[in-house]
MARMARKOL-315997 format. One record per residue (C-alpha): x, y, z; residue number from 1. Coordinates in pm, 1 decimal. Last residue first. Layout:
REM MARMARKOL-315997
TIMAR_c1_c2_c3_i
TIMAR_X_Y_Z_NUM
...
This chain:
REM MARMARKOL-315997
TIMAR_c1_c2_c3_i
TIMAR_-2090.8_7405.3_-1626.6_439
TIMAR_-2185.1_7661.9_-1941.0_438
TIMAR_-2509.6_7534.1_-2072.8_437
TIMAR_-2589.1_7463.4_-2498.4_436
TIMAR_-2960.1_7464.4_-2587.4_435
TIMAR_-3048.8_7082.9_-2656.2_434
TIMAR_-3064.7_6922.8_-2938.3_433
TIMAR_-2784.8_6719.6_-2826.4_432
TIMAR_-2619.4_6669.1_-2486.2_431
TIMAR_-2336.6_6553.2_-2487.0_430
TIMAR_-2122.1_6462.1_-2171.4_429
TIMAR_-1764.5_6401.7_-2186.2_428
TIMAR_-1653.0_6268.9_-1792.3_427
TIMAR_-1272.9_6285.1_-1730.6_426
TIMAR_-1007.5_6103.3_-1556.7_425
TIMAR_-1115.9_5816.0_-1413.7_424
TIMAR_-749.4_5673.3_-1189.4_423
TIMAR_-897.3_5215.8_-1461.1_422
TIMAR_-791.7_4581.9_-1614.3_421
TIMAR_-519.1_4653.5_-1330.6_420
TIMAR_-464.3_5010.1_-1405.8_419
TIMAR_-811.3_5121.0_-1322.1_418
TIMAR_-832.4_4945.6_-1002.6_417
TIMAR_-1226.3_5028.6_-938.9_416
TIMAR_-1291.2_5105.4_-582.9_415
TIMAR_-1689.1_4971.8_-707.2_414
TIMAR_-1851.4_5270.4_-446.7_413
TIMAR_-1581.3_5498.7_-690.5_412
TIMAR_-1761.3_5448.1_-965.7_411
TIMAR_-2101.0_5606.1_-830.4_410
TIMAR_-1921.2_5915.8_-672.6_409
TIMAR_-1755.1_5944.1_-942.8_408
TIMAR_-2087.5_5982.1_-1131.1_407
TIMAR_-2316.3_6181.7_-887.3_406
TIMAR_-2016.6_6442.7_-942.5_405
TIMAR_-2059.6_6449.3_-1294.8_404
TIMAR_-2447.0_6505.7_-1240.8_403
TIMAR_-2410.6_6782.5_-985.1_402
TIMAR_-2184.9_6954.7_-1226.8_401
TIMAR_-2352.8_6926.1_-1551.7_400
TIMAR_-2667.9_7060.8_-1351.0_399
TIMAR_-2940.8_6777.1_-1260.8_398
TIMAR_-3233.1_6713.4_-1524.9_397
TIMAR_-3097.7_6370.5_-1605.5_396
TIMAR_-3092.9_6207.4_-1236.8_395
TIMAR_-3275.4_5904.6_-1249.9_394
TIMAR_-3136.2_5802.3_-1682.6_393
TIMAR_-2810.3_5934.0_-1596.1_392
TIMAR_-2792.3_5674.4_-1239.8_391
TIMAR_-3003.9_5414.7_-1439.0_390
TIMAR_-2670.6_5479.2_-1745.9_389
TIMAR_-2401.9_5473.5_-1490.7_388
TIMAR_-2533.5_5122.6_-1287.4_387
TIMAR_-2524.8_4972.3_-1619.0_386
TIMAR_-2178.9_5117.7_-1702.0_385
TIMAR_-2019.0_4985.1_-1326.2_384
TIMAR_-2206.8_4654.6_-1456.9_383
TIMAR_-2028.3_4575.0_-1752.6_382
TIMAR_-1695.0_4682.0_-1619.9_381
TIMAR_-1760.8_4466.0_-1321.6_380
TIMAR_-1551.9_4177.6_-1409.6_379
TIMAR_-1259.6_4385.7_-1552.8_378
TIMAR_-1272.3_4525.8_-1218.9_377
TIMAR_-1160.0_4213.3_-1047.0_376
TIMAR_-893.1_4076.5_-1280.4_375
TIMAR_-906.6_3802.3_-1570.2_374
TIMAR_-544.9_3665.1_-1629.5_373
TIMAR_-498.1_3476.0_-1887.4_372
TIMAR_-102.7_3342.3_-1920.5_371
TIMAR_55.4_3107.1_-2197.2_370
TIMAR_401.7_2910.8_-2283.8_369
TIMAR_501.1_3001.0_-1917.8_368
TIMAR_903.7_2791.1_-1923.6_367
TIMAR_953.3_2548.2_-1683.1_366
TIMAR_1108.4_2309.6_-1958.4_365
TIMAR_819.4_2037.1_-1956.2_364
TIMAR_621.0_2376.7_-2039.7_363
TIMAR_326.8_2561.7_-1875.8_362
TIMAR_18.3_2717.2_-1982.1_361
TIMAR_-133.7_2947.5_-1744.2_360
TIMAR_-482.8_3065.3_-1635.2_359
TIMAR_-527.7_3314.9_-1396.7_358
TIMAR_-868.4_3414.3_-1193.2_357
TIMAR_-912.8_3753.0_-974.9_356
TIMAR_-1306.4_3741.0_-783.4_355
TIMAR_-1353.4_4082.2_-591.8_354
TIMAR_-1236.5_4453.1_-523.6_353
TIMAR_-1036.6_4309.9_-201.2_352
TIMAR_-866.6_4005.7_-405.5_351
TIMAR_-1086.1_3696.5_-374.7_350
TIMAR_-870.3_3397.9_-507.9_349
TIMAR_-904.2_3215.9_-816.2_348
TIMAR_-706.8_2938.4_-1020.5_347
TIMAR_-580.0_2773.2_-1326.0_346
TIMAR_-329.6_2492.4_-1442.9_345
TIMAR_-221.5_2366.3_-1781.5_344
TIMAR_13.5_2120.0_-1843.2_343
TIMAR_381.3_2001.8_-1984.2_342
TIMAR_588.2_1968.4_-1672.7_341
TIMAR_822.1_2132.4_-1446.2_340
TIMAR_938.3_1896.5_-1097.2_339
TIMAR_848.6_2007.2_-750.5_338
TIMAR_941.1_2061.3_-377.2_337
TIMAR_720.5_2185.2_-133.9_336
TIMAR_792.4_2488.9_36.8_335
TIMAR_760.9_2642.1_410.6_334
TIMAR_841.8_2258.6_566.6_333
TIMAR_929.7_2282.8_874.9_332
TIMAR_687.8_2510.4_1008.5_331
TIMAR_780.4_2810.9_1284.0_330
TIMAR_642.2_2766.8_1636.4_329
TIMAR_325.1_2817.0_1801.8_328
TIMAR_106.8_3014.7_1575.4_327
TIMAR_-205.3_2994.1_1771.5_326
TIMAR_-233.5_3307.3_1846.9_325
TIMAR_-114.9_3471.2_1535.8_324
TIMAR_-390.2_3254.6_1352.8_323
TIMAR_-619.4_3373.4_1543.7_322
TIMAR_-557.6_3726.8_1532.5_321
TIMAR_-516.2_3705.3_1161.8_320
TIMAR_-897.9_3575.4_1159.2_319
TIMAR_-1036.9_3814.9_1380.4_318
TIMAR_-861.0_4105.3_1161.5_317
TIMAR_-935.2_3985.5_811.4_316
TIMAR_-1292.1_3964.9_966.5_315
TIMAR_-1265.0_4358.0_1097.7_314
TIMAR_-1205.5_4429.5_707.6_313
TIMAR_-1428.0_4251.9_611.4_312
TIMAR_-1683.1_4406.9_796.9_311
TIMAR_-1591.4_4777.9_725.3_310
TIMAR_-1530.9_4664.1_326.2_309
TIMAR_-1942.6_4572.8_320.0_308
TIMAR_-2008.3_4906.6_484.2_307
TIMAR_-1859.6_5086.5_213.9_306
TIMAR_-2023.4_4836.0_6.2_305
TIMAR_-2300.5_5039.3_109.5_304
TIMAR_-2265.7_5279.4_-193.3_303
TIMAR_-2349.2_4957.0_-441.4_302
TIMAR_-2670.7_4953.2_-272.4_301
TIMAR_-2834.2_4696.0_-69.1_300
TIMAR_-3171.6_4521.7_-120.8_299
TIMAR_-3033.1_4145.7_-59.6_298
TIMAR_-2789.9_4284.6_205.4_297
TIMAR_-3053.1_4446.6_362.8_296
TIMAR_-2856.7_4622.2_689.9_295
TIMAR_-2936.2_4628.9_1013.4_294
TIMAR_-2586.7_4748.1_1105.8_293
TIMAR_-2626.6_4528.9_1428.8_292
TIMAR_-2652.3_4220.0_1277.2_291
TIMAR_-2299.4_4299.1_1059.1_290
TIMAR_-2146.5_4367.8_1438.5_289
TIMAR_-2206.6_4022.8_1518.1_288
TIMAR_-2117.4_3868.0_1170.8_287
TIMAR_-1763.8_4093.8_1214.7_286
TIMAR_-1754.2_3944.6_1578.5_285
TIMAR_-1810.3_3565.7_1479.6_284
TIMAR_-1620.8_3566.2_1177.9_283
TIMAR_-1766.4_3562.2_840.0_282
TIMAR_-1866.4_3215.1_698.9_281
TIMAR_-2266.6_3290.9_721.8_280
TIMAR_-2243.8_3563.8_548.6_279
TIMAR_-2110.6_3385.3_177.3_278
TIMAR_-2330.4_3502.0_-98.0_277
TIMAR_-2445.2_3815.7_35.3_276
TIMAR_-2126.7_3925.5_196.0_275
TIMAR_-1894.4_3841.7_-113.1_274
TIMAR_-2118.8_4005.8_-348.7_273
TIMAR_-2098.7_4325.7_-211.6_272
TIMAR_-1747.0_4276.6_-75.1_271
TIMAR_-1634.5_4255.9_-504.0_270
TIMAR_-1761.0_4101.1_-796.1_269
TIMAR_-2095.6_4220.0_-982.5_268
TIMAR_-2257.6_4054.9_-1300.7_267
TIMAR_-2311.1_4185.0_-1668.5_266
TIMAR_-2479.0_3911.1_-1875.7_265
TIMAR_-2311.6_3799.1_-2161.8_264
TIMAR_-2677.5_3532.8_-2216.8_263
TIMAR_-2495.7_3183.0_-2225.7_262
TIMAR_-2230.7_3322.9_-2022.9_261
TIMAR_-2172.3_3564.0_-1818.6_260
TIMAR_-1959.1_3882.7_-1891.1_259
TIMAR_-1621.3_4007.3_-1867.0_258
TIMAR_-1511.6_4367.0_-2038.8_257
TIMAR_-1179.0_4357.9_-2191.4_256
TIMAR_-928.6_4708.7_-2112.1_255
TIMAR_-832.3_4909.0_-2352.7_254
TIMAR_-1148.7_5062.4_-2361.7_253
TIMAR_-1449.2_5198.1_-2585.9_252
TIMAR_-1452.4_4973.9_-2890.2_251
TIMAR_-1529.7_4709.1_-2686.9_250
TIMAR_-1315.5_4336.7_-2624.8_249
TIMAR_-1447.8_4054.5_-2514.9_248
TIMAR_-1373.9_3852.0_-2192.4_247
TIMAR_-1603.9_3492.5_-2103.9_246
TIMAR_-1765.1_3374.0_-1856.0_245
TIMAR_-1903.7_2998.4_-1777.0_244
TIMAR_-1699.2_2798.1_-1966.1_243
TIMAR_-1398.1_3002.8_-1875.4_242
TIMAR_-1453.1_2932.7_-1498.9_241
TIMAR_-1496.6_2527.6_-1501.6_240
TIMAR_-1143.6_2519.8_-1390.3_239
TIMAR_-1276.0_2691.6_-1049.3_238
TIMAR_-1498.7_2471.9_-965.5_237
TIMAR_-1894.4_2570.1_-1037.8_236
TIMAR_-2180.2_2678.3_-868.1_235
TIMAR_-2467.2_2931.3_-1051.8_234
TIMAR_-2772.3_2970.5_-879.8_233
TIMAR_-2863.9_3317.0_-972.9_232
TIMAR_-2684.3_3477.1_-678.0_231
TIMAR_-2359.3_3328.8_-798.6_230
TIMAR_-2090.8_3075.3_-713.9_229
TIMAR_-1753.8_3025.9_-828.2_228
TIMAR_-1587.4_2740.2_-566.7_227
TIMAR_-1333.0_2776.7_-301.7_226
TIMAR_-965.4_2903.7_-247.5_225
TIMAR_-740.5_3137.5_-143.6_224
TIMAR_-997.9_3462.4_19.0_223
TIMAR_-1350.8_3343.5_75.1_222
TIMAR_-1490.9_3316.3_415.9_221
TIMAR_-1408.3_2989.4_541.2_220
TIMAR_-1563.0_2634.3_578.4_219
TIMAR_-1752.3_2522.0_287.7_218
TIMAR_-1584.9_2803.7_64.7_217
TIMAR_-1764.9_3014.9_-171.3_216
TIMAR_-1590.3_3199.0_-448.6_215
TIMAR_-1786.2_3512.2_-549.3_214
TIMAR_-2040.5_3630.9_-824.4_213
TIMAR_-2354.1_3820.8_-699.2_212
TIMAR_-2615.1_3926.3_-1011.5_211
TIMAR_-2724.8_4237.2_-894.0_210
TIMAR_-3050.4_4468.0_-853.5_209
TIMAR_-3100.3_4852.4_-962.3_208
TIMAR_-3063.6_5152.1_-853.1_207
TIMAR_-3013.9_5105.0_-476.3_206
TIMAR_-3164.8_5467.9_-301.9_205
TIMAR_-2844.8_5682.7_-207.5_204
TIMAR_-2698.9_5634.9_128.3_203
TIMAR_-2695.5_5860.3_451.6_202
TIMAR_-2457.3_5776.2_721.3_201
TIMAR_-2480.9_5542.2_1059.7_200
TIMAR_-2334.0_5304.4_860.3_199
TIMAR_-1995.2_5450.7_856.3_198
TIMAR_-2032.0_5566.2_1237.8_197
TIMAR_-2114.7_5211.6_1326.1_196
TIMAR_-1779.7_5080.0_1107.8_195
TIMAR_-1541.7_5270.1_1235.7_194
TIMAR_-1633.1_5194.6_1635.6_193
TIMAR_-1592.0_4830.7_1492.2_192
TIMAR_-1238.6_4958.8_1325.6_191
TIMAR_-1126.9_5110.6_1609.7_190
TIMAR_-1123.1_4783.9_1828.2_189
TIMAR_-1012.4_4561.6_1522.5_188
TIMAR_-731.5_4774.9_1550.5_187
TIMAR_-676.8_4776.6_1939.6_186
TIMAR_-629.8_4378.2_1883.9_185
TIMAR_-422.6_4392.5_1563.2_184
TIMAR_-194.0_4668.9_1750.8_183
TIMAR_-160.8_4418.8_2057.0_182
TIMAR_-133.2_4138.4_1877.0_181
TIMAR_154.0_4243.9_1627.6_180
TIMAR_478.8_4124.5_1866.3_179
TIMAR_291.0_3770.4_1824.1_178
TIMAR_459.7_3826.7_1443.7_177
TIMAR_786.2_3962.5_1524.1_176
TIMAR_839.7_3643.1_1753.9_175
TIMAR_693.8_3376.6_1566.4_174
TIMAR_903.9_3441.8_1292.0_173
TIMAR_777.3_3432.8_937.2_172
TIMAR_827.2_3160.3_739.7_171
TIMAR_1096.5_3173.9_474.6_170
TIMAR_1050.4_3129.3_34.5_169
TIMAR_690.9_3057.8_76.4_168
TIMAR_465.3_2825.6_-50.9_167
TIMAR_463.0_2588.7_-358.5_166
TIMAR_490.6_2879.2_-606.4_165
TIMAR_641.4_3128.8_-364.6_164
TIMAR_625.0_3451.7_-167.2_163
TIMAR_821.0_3606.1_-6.9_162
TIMAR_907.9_3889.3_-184.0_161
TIMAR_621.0_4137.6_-123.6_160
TIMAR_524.2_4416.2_-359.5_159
TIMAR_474.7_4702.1_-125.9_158
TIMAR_501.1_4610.1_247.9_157
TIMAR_796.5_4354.8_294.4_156
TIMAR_911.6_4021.6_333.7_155
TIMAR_559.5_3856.0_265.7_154
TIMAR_498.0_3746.3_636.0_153
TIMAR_673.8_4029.9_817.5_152
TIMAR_616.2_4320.0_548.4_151
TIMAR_275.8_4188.5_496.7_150
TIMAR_150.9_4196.2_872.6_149
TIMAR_344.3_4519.7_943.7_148
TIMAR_164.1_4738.1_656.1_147
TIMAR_-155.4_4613.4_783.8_146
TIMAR_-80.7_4752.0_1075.8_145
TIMAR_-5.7_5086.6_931.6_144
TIMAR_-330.5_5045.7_732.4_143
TIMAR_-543.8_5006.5_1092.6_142
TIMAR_-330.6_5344.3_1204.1_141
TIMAR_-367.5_5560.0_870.8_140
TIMAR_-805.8_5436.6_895.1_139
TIMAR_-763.5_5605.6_1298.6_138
TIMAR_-558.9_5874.9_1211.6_137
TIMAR_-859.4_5972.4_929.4_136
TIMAR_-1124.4_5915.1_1182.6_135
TIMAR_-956.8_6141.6_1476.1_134
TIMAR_-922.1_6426.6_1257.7_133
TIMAR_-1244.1_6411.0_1141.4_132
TIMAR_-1298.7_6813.6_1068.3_131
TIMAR_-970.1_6916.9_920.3_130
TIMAR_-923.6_6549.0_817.7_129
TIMAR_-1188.5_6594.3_561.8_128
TIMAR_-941.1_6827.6_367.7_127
TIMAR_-697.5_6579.2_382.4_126
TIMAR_-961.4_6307.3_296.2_125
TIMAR_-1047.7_6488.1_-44.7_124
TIMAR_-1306.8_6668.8_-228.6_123
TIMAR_-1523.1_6675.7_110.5_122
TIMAR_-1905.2_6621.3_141.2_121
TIMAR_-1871.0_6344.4_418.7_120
TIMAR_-1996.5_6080.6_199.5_119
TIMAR_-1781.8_6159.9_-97.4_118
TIMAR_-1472.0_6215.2_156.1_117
TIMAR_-1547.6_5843.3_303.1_116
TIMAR_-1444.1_5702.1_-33.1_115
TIMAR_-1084.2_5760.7_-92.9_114
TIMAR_-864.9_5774.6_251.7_113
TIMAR_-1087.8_5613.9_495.2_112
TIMAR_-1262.5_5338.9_326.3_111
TIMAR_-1007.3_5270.9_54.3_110
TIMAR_-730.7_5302.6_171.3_109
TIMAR_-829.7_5078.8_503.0_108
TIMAR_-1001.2_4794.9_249.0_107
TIMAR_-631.9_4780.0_65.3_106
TIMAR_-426.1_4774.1_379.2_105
TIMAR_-664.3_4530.5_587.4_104
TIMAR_-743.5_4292.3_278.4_103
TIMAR_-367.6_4281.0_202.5_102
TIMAR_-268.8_4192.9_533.0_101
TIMAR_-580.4_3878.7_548.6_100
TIMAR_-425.5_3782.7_246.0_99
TIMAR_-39.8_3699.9_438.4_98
TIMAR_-250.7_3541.4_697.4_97
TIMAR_-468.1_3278.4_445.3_96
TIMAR_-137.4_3219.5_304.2_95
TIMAR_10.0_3133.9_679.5_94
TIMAR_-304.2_2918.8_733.5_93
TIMAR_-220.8_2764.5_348.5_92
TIMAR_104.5_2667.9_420.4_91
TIMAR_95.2_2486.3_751.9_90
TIMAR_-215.8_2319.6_555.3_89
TIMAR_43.0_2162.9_392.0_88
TIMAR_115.1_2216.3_15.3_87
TIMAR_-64.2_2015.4_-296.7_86
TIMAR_135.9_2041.5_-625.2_85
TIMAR_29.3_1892.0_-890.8_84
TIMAR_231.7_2089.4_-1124.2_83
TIMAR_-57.9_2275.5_-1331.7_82
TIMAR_-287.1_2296.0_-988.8_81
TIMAR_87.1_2472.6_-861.8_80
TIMAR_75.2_2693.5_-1140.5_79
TIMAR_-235.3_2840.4_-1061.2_78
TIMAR_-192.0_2834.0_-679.4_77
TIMAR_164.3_3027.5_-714.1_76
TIMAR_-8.3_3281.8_-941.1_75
TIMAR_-328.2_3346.1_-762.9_74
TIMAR_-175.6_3416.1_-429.1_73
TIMAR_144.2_3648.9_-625.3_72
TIMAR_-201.0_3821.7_-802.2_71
TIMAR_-411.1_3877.4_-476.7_70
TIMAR_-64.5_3958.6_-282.0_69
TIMAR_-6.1_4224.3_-558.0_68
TIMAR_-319.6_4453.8_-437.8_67
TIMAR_-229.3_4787.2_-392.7_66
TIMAR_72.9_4807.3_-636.5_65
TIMAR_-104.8_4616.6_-909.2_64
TIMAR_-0.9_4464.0_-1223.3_63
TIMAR_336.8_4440.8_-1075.9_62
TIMAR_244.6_4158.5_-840.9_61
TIMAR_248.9_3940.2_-1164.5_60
TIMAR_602.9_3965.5_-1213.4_59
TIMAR_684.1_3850.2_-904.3_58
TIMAR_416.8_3556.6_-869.0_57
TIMAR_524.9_3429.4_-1255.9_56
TIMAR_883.1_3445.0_-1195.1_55
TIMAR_909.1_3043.8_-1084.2_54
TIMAR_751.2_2968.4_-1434.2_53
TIMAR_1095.3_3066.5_-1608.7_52
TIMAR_954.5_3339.3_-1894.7_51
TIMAR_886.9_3244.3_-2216.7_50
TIMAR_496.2_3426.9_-2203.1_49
TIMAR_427.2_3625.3_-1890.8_48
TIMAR_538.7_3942.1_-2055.9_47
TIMAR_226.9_3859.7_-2277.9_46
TIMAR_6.4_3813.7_-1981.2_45
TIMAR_158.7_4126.6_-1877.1_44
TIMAR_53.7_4359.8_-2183.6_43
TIMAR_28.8_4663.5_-1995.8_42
TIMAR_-254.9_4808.1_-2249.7_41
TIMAR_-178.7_5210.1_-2244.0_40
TIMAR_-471.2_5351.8_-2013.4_39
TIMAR_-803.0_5413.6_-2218.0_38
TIMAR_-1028.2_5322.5_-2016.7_37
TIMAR_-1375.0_5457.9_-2127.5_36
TIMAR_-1666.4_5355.3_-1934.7_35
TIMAR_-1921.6_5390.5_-2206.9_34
TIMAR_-2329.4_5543.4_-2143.5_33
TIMAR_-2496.9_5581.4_-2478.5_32
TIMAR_-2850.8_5721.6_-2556.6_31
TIMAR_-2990.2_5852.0_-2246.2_30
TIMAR_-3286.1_5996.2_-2347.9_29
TIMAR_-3377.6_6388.8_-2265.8_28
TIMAR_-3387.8_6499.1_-2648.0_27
TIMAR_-3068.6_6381.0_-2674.2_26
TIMAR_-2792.9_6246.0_-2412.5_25
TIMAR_-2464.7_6084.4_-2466.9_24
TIMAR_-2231.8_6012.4_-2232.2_23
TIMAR_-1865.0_5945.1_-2233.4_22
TIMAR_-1708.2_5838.2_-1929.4_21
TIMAR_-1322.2_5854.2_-1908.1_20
TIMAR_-1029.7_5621.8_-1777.0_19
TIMAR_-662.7_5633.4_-1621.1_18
TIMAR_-583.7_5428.7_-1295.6_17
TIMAR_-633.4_5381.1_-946.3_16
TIMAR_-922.9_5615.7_-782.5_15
TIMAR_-942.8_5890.8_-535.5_14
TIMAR_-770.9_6092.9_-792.7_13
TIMAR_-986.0_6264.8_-1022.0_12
TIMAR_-812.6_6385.0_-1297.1_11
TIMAR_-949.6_6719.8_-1474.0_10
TIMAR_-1314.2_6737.7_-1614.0_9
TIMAR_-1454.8_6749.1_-1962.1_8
TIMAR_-1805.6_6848.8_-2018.9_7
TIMAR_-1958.5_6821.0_-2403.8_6
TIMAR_-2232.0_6932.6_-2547.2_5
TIMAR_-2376.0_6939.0_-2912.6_4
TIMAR_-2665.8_7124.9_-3048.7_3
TIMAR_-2535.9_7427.6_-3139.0_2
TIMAR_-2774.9_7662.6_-3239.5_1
């Protein structure tokens, strides 16, 4: 009798990046649940290395196509706490603006295009859009938007240009961008109407419970800057991070796997944790329309972050509104001046799957002697397996088939950016000493 079993699927492409699970099952015990990435390591930080410090924020925005705001952001700030810089709160509204575009374009993908098909019981969101016409034009209209708001503040959509370390290379005309009220204001529109049919679905049971980690500002909802908090009390500055978490590597992947220190704890990142830690700071209509969702953020499942993306995704619309509005005239001063120096200077934003930190080490000749950079899904490596083995562990008398697609449905709640730390490609299952099954 053969006693092994294996299940290999093709590439499933509602996420970014290249990965596998492998699962091992015998005698009806879980045994070992790994998140295999196994995408070629990119080796930026080493790119990173004797390269003029002004590159950093381009460079950088190549880790990720979807997200290179929340690297260029992270960048400039980085090397700026190295430099001493400190830029005008001119500066920071219009980087708060250019992230609010980046949380409406990724969050829109996302929702509409890659996760609302497992919901809806579709294999994709063009064949979904046979029967929700209206709701996948809607999600391609609030992205289009989004599209606008980086292309005029960062100089275009897809890997924007404009950005600098110590601001911005131009500021964005006051003309193109009051032009945008009208679509921001009918888009926050559809995305409320969005958000009540989203929540209005069915959701797995929660399988477990979470340790939050976000930034936490005093007086925004966390995108540029703030402190590293967590559910279990932890509050720290940002240069405190790496004494706190720590990267190691696994057999399993190519990519690290973050944990928490003293105990490498696994910990979440992402809207999850952002809403629970930092509610009170969202915007008066996306806290408004949170109330009436009724949901238990305490108690809430990974699957609801669906929900979580909804609301942040109608703040990042509130907020750009109101910065639009009051965006009188163009600023003076769109970069401040420095001077290269031996020192070492770190920083995290919130990029849409969660907390991103750099570190880099910087010469007196404006050269990058060394780059860390610890991204989002990285961070909830850990956890995404975790989650995996309760979900086996639950559901470990369902088909090959039902159980495979319980799992990408599970990974895909985290929107896990594959090729920033994993599109999953296949799921090897063994079960052994058991009587071999055909899926």
């Amino acid at each position: 009798m053969n006693n092994r079993r294996e299940l290999a699927i093709k590439t499933l492409t509602r996420v970014e990046g290249e990965g596998a699970l492998n699962a091992t099952i015998r005698n009806g015990v879980v045994e070992q649940v790994e998140l295999n990435i196994y995408e070629p390591p990119r080796y930026f930080e080493g790119l990173l290395r004797g390269r003029p410090l002004e590159e950093a924020p381009d460079i950088t925005a190549r880790i990720c196509g979807i997200c290179p705001v929340a690297y260029q952001m992270t960048a400039c700030q980085a090397m700026e706490d190295a430099l001493g810089i400190r830029v005008t709160d001119e500066i920071n509204t219009l980087r708060r603006l250019f992230y609010c575009g980046e949380w409406i374009t990724n969050h829109s993908v996302h929702v509409f295009l890659l996760h609302l098909p497992d919901f809806l019981g579709y294999e994709s969101s063009i064949s979904m859009a046979a029967d929700y016409r209206e709701l996948v034009e809607s999600g391609l209209q609030i992205k289009k938007v989004g599209n606008q708001l980086l292309d005029i503040v960062g100089g275009r959509a897809v890997h924007p240009i404009n950005a600098a370390i110590g601001g911005f290379h131009r500021a964005p005309s006051q003309t193109a961008l009051k032009s945008l009220l009208p679509s921001l204001e009918r888009a926050i529109a559809a995305s409320v109407d969005a958000l009540h049919f989203i929540a209005r679905l069915d959701f797995p049971e929660p399988s477990g419970t979470y340790d939050y980690v976000s930034l936490r500002h005093t007086d925004e909802y966390p995108m540029n800057t703030g402190r590293v908090v967590s559910l279990s009390g932890l509050d720290i500055a940002i240069e405190d991070y790496e004494q706190h978490f720590r990267e190691r590597q696994v057999a399993h992947s190519t990519a690290l796997h973050s944990t928490m220190l003293p105990g490498d704890e696994a910990y979440l990142v992402g809207p999850l944790a952002r809403i629970n830690l930092c509610f009170d700071q969202l915007s008066p209509i996306a806290k408004r329309e949170a109330q009436r969702c009724r949901v238990n953020w305490a108690a809430a499942s990974i699957y609801q972050s669906v929900i979580a993306r909804m609301l942040e995704l109608i703040d990042a619309f509130e907020e750009a509104i109101c910065i639009i509005r009051d965006y009188q005239v163009e600023p003076a001063i769109t970069r401040v001046e420095y001077s290269p120096r031996d020192a070492v200077g770190m920083h995290a934003t919130e990029a849409p799957r969660g907390l991103l930190y750099h570190r880099y080490a910087i010469r007196s000749d404006g050269k990058i002697a060394e780059a860390k950079i610890v991204p989002p899904t990285s961070q909830n490596q850990a956890q995404i397996e975790l989650d995996l083995r309760q979900l086996l562990e639950a559901s470990i008398d369902q088909a090959d088939d039902q159980l495979t697609g319980s799992c990408e449905r599970l990974i895909r709640s985290y929107d896990p950016c594959i090729s920033c730390a994993t599109h999953f490609v296949k799921l090897n299952l063994t079960r052994a000493n058991e009587s071999p099954q055909r899926a």
